[in-house]
C-alpha positions as CSV (number, residue, x, y, z in Angstrom):
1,X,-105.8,-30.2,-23.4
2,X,-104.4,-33.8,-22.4
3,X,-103.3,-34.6,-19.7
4,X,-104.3,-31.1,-17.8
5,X,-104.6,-30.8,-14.2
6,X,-106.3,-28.1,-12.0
7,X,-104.0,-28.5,-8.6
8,X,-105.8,-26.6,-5.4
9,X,-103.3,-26.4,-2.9
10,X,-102.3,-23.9,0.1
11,X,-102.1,-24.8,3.8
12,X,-103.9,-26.6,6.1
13,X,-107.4,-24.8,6.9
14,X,-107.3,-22.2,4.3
15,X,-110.1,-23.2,2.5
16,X,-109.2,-26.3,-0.2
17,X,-111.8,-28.4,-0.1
18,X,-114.7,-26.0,0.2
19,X,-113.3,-24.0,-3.0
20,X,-112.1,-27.8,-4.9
21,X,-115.7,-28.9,-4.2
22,X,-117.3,-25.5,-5.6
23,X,-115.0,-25.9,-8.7
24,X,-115.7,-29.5,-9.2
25,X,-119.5,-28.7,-9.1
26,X,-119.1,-26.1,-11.6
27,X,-116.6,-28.3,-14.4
28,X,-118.8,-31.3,-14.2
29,X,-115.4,-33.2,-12.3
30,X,-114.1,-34.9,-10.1
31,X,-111.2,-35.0,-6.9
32,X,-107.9,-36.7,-6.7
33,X,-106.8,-36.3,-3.1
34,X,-103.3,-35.5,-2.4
35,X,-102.7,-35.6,1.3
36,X,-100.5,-38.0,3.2
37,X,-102.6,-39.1,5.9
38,X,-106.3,-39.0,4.5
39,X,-105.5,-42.3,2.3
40,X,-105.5,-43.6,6.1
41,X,-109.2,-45.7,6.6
42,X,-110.8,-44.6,10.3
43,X,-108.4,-41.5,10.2
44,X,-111.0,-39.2,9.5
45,X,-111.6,-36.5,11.9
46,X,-107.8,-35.7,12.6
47,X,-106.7,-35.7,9.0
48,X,-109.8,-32.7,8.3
49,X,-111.3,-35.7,5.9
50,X,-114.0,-34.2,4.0
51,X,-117.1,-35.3,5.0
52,X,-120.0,-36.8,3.1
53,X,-121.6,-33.9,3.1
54,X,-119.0,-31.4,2.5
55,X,-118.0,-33.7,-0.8
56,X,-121.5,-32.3,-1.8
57,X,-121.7,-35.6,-4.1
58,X,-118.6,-34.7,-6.0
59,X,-116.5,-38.0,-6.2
60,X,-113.1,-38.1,-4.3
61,X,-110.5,-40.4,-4.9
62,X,-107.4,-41.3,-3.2
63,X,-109.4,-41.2,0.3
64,X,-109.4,-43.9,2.6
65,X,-107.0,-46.3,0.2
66,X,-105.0,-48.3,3.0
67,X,-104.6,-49.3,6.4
68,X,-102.9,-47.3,9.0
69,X,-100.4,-50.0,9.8
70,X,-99.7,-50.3,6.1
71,X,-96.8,-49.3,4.3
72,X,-97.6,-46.3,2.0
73,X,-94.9,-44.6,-0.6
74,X,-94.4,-41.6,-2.8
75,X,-94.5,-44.1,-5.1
76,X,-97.2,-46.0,-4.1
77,X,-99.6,-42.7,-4.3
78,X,-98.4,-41.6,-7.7
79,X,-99.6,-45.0,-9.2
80,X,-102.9,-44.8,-7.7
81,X,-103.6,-40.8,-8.5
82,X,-102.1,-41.7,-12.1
83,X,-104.6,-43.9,-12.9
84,X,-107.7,-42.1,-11.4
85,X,-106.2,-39.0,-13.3
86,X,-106.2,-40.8,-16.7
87,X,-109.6,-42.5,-15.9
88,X,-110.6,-39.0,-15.1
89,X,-109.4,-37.9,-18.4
90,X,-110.6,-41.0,-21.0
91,X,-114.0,-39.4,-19.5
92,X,-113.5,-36.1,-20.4
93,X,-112.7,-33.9,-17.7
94,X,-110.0,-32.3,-16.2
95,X,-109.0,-33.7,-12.4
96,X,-109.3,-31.3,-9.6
97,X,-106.0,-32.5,-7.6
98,X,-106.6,-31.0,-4.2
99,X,-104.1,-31.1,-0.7
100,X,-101.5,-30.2,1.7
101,X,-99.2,-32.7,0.7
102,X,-96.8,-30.5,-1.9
103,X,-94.7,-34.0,-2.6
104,X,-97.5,-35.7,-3.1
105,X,-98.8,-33.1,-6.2
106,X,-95.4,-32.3,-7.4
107,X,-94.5,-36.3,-7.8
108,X,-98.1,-37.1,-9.6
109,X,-97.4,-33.9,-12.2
110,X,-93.8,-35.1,-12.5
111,X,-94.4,-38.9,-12.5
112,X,-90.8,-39.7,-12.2
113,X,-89.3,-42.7,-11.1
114,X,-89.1,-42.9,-7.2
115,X,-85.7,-43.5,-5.5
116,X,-84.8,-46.8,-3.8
117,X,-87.6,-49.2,-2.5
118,X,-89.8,-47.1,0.1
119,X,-92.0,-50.3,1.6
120,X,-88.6,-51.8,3.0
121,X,-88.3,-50.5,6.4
122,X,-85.4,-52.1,7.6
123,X,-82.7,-49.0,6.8
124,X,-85.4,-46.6,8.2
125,X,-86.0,-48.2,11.6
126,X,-82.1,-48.6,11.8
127,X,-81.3,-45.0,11.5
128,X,-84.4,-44.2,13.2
129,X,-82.8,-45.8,16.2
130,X,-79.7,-44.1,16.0
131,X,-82.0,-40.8,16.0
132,X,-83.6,-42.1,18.8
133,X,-80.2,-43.2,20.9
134,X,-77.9,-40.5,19.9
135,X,-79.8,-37.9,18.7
136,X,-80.5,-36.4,15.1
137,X,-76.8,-35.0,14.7
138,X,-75.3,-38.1,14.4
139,X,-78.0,-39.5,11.6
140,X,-77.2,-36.0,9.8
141,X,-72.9,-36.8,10.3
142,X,-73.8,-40.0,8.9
143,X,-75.4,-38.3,5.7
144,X,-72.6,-36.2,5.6
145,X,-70.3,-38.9,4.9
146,X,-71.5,-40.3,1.8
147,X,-73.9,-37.6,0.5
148,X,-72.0,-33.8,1.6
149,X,-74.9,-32.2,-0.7
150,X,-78.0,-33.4,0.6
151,X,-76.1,-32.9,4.0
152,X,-75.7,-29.4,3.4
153,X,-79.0,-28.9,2.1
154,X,-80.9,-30.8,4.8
155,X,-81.7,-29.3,8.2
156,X,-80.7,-32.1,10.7
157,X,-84.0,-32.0,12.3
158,X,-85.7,-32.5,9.5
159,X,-84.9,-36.1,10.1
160,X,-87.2,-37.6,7.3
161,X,-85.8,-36.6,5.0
162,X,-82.1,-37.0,6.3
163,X,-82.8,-41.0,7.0
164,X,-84.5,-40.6,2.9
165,X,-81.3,-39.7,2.0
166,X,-79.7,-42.4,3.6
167,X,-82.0,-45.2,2.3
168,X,-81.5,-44.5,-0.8
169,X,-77.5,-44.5,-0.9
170,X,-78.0,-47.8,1.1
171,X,-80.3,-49.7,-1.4
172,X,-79.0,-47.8,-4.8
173,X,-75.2,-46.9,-3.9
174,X,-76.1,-43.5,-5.4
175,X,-77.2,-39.8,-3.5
176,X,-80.4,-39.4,-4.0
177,X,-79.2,-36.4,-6.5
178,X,-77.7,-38.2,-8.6
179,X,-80.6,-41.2,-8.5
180,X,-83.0,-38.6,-8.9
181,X,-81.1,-36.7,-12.2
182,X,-80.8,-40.2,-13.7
183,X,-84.6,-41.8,-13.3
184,X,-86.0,-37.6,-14.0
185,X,-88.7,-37.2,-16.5
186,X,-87.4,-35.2,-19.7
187,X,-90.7,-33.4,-18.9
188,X,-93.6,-33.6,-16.9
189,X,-96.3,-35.8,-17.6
190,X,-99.3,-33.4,-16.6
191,X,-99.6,-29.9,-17.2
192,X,-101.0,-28.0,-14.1
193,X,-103.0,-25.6,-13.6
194,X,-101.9,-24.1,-10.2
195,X,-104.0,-22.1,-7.9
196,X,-103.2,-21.4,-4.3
197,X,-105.7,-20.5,-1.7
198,X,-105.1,-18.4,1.7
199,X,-105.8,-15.8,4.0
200,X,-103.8,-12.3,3.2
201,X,-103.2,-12.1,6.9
202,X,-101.2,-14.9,8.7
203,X,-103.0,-14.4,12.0
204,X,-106.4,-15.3,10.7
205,X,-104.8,-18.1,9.2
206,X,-104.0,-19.4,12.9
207,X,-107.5,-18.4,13.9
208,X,-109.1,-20.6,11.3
209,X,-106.6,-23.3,12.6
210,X,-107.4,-23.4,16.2
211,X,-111.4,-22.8,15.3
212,X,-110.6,-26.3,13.5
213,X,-108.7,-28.3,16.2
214,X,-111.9,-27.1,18.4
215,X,-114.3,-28.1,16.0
216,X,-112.3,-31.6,15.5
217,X,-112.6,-32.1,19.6
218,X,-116.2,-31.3,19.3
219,X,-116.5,-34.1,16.2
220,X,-115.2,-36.9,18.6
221,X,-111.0,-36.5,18.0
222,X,-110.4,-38.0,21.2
223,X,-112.9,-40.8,21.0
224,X,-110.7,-41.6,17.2
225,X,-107.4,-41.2,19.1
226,X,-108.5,-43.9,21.6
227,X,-109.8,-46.4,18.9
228,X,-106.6,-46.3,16.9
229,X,-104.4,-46.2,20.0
230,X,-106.5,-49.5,21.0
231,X,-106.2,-50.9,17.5
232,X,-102.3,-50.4,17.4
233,X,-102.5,-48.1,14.1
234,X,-100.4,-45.2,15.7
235,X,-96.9,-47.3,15.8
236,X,-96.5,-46.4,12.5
237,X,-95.9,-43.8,10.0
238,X,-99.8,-43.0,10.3
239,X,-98.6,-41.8,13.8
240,X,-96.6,-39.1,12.9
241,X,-99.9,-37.3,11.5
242,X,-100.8,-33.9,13.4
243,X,-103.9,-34.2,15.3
244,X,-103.3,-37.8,16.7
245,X,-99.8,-37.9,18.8
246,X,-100.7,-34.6,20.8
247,X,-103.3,-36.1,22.9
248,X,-101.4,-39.7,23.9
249,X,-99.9,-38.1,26.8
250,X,-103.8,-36.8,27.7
251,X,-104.9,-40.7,27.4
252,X,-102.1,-41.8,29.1
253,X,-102.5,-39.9,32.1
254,X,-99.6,-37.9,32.0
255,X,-100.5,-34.4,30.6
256,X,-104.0,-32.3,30.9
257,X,-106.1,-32.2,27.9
258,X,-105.8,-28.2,27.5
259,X,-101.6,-28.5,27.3
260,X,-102.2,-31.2,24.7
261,X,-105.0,-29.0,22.6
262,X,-102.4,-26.3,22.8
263,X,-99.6,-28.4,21.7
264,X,-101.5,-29.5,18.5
265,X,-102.6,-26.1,17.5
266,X,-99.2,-24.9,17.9
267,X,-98.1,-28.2,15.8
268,X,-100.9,-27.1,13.3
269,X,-99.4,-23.6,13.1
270,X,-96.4,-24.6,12.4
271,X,-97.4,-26.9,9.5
272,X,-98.9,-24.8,8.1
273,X,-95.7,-22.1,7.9
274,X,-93.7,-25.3,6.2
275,X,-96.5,-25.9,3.7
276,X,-96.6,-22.6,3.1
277,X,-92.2,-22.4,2.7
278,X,-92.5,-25.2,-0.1
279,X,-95.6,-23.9,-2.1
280,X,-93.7,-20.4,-2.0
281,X,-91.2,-22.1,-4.1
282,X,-93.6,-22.5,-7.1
283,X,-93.7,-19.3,-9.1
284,X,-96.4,-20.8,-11.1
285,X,-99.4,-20.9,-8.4
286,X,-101.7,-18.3,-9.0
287,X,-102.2,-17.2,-5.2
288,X,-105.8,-15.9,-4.4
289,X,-105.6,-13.9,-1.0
290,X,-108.9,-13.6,1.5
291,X,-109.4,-11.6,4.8
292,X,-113.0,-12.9,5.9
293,X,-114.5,-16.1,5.7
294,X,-117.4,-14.5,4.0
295,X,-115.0,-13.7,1.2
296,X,-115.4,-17.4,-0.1
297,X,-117.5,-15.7,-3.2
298,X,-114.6,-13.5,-4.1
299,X,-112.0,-16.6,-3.9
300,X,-114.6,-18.8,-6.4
301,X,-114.7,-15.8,-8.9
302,X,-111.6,-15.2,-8.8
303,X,-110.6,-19.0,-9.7
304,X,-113.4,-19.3,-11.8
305,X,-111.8,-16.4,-14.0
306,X,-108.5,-17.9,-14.0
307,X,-109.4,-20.8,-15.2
308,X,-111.0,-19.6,-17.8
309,X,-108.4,-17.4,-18.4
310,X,-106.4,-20.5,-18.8
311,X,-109.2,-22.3,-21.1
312,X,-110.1,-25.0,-18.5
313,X,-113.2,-25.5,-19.0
């Protein structure tokens, strides 16, 4: 069907890219990445890029498309991935769209119009400083003022999004609801097919998530920390990915490196529980539950069928 997209999603280390790859292999595809921080170049082993040999010669795109100390947008991504997804599709094949970032996939299969211009940083760094002076409350009052209903609907800590909020009324004059409702797509532009991917039990979700931060140390995370500390590419929004901020205070001097491994798994964990809080919005993902790792098999079958069920083929 045109413009059809298979979307892998779930949360971080429950198995994406080993089942994307599988399905890939098996449609004759290929893989539009959608997560935030692996379009970062030499952000590799704290972002879980997949390696060379995990890609198992499937072609990924989306990967390593900017600089850490670049400007990246919403809108910036969903131009990229639209194009790889229709080049995908004059070829004829169905993308695999696979990630952690739910904006990122929701945005690509909407392909609406993005609010306000998200490379100007000015606005940001201003409220950012206010957040950073007098604390996230008074950003949030400041939201409150001109835009009561993404006030009330916005946690004050969740900060991005508040400043968002406010970037947008300062460069349109509108809320972003009311930016949002105008620019909205009548419809999508891609039809998804959604399948979700993740342990039935939460605890060996956290398992397989501290098993990865260990394997990551092993892989040389510190050595990639130092380089990109050194290179000045975490003083930007790159920074604020998990796996890289934890261990400054271990390569300053100030912390131990076994309170800073425990701070990122905890930081891990509790990505993971957010991912999992938006994707639990969608009532159209088709969730496929595992207990043990050797139940990979099981979780391939199971997509394979529902796919098929779904005449992708």
């Amino acid at each position: 069907m045109e413009n059809r997209l298979i979307c892998i999603c779930g949360p971080t280390a429950s198995g994406k890219t080993a089942l994307s790859v599988a399905l890939a292999r098996q449609l004759h595809t290929e893989i539009i990445s959608a997560d935030s921080m692996q379009i970062y170049r030499g952000m590799d082993i704290g972002t879980a890029k997949p390696t060379m040999e995990e890609r198992q010669g499937v072609p990924h795109h989306l990967l390593d498309v900017c600089e850490p100390n670049e400007a990246f947008s919403v809108a910036r991504y969903v131009e990229l991935a639209d194009a790889a997804a229709q080049d995908i599709l004059s070829r004829g094949m169905t993308p695999i769209v696979v990630g952690g970032t739910g904006l990122y996939m929701d945005a690509l299969i909407e392909c609406s119009t993005f609010s306000g211009d998200e490379t100007d940083l000015t606005v940001r760094q201003k409220y950012q400083q206010i957040a950073d002076t007098q604390g996230n409350l008074a950003v949030h009052a400041l939201l409150a003022k001109v835009d009561p209903e993404s006030a009330q609907r916005l946690h004050p800590n969740n900060l991005k999004r508040v400043i968002r909020a406010l970037e947008v009324y300062e460069q349109t004059g509108m809320t972003i609801g009311e930016f949002n409702r105008m620019h909205k797509r009548p419809e999508p532009k891609y039809q998804a097919v959604k399948i979700g991917v993740c342990p039935a039990e939460r605890q060996v979700l956290y398992d397989r998530i501290d098993r990865r931060v260990d394997e990551m140390l092993s892989a040389g995370l510190l050595e990639e920390t130092r380089r990109l500390l050194h290179q000045g590419a975490l003083s930007s929004t790159a920074a604020q990915a998990i796996g890289y901020k934890e261990l400054l205070t271990y390569l300053d001097g100030s912390d131990s490196l076994d309170s800073c491994v425990q701070l990122l798994k905890q930081r891990s964990r509790n990505y993971a529980k957010r991912q999992l809080t938006w994707l639990k919005r969608d009532d159209s993902i088709h969730w496929i539950y595992y207990n043990r790792e050797e139940d990979f098999s099981c979780v391939l079958q199971d997509a394979t069928e529902y796919l098929q069920n779904q005449r992708v083929q």
